[in-house]
NUVO-516682 format. One record per residue: x, y, z of N, C-alpha, C in turn; residue number from 0. Coordinates in nm, 3 decimals. Each point is the difference from the previous one (the first is absolute). Example, Ala and Ser with C-alpha at 12.3 -4.5 7.8 and 13.67 -1.06 7.14 Angstrom:
2
+---------+---------+---------+---------+---------+---------+---------+---------+---------+-----+
!    n.c1 !    n.c2 !    n.c3 !   ca.c1 !   ca.c2 !   ca.c3 !    c.c1 !    c.c2 !    c.c3 !  nr !
+---------+---------+---------+---------+---------+---------+---------+---------+---------+-----+
!   1.319 !  -0.569 !   0.780 !  -0.089 !   0.119 !   0.000 !   0.090 !   0.120 !   0.000 !   0 !
!  -0.035 !   0.105 !  -0.072 !   0.082 !   0.119 !   0.006 !  -0.077 !   0.109 !   0.073 !   1 !
+---------+---------+---------+---------+---------+---------+---------+---------+---------+-----+
***
This chain:
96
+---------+---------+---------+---------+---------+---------+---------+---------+---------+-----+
!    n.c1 !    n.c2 !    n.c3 !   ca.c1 !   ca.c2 !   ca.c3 !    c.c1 !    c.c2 !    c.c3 !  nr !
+---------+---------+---------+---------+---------+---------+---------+---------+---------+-----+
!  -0.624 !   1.088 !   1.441 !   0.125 !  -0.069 !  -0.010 !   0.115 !   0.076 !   0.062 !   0 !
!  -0.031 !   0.138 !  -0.024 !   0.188 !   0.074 !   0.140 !  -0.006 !  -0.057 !   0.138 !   1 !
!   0.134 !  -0.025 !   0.029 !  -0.049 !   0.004 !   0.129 !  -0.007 !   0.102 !   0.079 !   2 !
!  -0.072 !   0.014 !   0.072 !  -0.058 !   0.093 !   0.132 !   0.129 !   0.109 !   0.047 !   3 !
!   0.074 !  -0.114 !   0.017 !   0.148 !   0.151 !   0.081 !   0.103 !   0.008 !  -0.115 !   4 !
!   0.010 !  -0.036 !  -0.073 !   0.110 !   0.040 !  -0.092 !  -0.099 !   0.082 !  -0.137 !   5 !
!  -0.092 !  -0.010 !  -0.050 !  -0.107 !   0.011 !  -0.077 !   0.068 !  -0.028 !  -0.193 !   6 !
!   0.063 !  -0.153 !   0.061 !   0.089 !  -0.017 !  -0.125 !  -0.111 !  -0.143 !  -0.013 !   7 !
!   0.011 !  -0.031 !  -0.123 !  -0.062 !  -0.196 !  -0.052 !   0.105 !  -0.043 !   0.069 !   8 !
!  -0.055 !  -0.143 !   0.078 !   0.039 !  -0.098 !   0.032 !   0.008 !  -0.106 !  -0.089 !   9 !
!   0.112 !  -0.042 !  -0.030 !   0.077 !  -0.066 !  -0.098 !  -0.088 !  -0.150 !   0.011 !  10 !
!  -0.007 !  -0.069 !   0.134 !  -0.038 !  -0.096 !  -0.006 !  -0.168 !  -0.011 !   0.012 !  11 !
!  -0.059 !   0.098 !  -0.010 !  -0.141 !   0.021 !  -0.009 !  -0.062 !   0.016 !  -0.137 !  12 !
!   0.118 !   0.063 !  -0.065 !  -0.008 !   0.050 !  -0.178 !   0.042 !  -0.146 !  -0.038 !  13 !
!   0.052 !  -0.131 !   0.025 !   0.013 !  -0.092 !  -0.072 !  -0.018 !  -0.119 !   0.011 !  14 !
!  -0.063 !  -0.016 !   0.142 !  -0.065 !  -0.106 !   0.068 !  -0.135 !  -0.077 !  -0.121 !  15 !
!  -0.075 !   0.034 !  -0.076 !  -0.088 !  -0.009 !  -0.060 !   0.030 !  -0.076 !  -0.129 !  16 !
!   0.095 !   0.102 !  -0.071 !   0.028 !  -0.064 !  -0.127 !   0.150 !  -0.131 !  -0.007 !  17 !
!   0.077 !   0.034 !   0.144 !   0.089 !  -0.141 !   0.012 !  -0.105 !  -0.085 !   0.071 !  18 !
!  -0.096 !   0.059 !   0.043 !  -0.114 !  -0.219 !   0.038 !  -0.054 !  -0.018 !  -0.108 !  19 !
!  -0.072 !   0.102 !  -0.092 !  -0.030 !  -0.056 !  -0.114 !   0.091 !  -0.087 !  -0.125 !  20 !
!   0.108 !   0.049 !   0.013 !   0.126 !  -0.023 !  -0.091 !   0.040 !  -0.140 !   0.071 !  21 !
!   0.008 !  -0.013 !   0.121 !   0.010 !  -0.120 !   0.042 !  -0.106 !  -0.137 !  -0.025 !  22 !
!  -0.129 !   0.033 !   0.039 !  -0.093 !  -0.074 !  -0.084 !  -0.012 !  -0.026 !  -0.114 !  23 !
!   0.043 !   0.100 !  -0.062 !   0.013 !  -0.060 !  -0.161 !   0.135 !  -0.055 !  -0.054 !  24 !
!   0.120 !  -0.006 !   0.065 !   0.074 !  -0.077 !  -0.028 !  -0.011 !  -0.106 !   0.038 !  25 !
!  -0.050 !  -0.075 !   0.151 !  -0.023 !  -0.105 !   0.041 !  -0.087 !  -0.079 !  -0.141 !  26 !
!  -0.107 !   0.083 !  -0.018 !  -0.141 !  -0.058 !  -0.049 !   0.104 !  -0.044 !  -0.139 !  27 !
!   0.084 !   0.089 !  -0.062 !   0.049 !  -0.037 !  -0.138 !   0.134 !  -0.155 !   0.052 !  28 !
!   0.043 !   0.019 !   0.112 !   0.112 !  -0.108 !  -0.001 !  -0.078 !  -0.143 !   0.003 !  29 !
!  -0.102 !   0.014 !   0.092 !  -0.132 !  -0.120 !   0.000 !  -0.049 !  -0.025 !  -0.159 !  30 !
!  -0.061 !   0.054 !  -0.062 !  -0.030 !  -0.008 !  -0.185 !   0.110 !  -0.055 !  -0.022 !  31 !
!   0.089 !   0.063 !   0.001 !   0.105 !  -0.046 !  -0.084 !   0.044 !  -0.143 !   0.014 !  32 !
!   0.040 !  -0.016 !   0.123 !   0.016 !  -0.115 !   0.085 !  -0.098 !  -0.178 !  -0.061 !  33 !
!  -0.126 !   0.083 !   0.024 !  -0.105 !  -0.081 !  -0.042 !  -0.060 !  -0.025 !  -0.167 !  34 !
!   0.076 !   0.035 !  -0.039 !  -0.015 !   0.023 !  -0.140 !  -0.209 !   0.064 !  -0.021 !  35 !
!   0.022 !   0.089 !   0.080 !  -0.186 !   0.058 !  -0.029 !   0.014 !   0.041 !  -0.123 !  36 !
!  -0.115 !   0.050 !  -0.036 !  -0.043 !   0.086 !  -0.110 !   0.076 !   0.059 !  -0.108 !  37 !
!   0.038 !  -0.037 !  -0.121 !   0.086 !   0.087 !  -0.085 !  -0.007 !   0.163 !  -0.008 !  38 !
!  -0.142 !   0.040 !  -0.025 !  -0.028 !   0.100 !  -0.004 !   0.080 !   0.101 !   0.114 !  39 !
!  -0.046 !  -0.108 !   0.127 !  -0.001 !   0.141 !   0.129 !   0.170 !  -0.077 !   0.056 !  40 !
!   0.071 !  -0.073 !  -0.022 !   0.071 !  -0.034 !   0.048 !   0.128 !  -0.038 !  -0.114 !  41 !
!   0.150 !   0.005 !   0.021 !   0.074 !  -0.043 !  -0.118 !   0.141 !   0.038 !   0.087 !  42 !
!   0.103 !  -0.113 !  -0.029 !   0.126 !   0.006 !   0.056 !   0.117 !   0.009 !  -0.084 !  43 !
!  -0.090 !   0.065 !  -0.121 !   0.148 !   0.031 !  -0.119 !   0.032 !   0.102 !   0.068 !  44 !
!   0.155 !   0.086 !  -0.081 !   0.074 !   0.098 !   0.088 !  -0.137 !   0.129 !  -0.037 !  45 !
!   0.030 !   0.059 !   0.098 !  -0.087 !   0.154 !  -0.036 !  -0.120 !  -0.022 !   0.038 !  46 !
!  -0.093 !  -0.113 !   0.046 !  -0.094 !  -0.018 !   0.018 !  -0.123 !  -0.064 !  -0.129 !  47 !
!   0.089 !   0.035 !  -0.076 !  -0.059 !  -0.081 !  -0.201 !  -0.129 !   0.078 !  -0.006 !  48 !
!  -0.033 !   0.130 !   0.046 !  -0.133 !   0.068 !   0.014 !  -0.117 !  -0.054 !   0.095 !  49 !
!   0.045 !  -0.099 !   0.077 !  -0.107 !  -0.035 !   0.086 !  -0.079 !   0.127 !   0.109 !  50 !
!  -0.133 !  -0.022 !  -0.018 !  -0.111 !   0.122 !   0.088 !   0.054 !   0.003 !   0.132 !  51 !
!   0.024 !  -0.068 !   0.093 !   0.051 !  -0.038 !   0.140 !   0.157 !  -0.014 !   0.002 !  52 !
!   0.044 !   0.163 !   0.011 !   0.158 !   0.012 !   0.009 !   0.015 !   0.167 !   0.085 !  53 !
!   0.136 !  -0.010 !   0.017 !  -0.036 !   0.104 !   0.048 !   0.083 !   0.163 !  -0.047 !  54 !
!  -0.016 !  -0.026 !  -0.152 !   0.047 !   0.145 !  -0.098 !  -0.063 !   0.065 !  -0.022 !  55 !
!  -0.156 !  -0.006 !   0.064 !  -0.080 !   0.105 !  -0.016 !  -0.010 !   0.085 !   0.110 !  56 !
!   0.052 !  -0.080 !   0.100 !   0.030 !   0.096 !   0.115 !  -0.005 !   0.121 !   0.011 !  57 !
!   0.094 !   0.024 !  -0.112 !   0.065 !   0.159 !   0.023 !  -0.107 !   0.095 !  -0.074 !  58 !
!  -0.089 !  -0.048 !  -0.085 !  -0.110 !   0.052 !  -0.058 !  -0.086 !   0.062 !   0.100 !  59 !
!  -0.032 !  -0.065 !   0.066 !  -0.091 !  -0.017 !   0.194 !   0.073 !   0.111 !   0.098 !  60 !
!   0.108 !  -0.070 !   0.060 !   0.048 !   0.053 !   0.110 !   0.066 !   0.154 !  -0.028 !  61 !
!   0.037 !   0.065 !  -0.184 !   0.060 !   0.070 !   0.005 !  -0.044 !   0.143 !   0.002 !  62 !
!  -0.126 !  -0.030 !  -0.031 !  -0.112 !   0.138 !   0.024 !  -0.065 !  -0.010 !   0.131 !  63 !
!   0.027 !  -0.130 !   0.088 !  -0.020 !   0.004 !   0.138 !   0.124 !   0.048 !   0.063 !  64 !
!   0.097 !   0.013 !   0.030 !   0.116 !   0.044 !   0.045 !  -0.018 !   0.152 !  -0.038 !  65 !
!   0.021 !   0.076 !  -0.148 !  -0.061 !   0.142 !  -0.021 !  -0.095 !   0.018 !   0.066 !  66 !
!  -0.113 !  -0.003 !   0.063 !  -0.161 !   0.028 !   0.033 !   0.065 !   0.004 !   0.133 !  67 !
!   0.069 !  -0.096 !   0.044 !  -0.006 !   0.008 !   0.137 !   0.131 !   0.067 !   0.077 !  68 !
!   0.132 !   0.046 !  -0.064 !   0.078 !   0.106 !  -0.006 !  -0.072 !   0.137 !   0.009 !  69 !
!  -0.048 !  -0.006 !  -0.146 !  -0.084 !   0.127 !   0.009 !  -0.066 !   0.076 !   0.086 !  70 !
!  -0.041 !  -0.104 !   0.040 !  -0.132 !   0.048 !   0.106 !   0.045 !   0.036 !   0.122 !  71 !
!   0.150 !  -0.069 !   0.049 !   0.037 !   0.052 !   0.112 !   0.092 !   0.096 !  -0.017 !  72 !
!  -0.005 !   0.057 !  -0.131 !   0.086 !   0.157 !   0.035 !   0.153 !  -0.048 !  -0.054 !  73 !
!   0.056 !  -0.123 !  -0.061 !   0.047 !  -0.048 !  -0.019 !   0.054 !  -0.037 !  -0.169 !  74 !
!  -0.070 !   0.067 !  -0.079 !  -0.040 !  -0.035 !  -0.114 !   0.157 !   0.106 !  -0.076 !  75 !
!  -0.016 !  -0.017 !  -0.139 !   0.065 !   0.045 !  -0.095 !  -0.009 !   0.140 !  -0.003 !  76 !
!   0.097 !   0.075 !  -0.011 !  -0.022 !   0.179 !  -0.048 !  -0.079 !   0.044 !  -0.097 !  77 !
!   0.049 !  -0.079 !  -0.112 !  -0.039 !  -0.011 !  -0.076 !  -0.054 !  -0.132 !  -0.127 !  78 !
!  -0.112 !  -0.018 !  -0.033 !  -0.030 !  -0.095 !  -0.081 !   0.063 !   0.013 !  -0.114 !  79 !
!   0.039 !   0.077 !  -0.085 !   0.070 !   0.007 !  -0.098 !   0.150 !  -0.082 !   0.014 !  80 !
!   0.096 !   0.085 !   0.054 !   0.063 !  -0.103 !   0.098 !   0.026 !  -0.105 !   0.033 !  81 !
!  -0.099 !  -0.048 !   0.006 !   0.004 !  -0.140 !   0.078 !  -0.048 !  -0.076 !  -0.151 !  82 !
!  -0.113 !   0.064 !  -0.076 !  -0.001 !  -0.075 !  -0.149 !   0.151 !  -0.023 !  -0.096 !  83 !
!   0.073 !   0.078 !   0.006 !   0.142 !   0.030 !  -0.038 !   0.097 !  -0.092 !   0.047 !  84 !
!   0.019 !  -0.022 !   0.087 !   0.105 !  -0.136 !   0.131 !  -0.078 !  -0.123 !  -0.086 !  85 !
!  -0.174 !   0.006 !   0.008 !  -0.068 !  -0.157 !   0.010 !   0.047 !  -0.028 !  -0.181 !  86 !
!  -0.009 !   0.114 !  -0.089 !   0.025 !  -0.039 !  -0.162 !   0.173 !  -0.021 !   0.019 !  87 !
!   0.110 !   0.061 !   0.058 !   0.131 !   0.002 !  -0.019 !   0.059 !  -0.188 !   0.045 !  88 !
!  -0.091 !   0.002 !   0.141 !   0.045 !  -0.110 !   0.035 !  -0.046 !  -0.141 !  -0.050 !  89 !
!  -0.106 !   0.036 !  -0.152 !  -0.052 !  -0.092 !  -0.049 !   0.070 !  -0.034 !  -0.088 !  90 !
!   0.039 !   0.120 !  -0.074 !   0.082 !  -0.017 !  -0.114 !   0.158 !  -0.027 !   0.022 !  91 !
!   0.028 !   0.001 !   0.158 !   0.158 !  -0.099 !   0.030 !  -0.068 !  -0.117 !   0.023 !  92 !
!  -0.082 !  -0.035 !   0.034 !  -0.028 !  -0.155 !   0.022 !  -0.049 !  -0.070 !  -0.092 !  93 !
!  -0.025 !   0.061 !  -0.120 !  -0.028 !  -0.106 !  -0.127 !   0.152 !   0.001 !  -0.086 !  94 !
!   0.085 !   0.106 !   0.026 !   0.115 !  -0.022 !  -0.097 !   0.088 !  -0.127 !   0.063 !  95 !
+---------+---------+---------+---------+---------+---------+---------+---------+---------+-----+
***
């Protein structure tokens, strides 16, 4: 994933993957929704009403893909501790 003469990640190579996937699955959820499919896998209350086919799990997926693939190009965190510290601080401003 660096590129060759700068030996930095390429921004649009690191996110090409998970915005087509993210795109497919929003299409696929505006279609459900649209069509009134499946309760289970589909639902147009606010928040998604827990429907399987949304896309808040995303960040479950893509966010240890984004780390792995930082990482790997030399790119990664100093420290993991660190970076556990920011991910708990900025959790606990976003639930207050």
């Amino acid at each position: 994933m660096p590129d060759s003469a700068s030996g930095k990640t390429s921004i649009g190579q690191l996110i090409l993957w998970p915005s087509l996937i993210t795109l497919v699955i929003t299409i696929l959820r505006l279609e459900g929704e649209l069509h009134h499919w499946g309760a289970p896998w589909f639902s147009n209350s606010p928040g998604g009403g827990g429907a399987i086919v949304g896309i808040s799990w995303l960040p479950i997926i893509f966010g240890p893909y984004f780390a792995l693939k930082l990482a790997g190009s030399g790119e990664g965190t100093s420290s993991y501790g660190k970076a556990l510290g920011y991910t708990i601080a900025f959790a606990k401003d976003q639930a207050a």
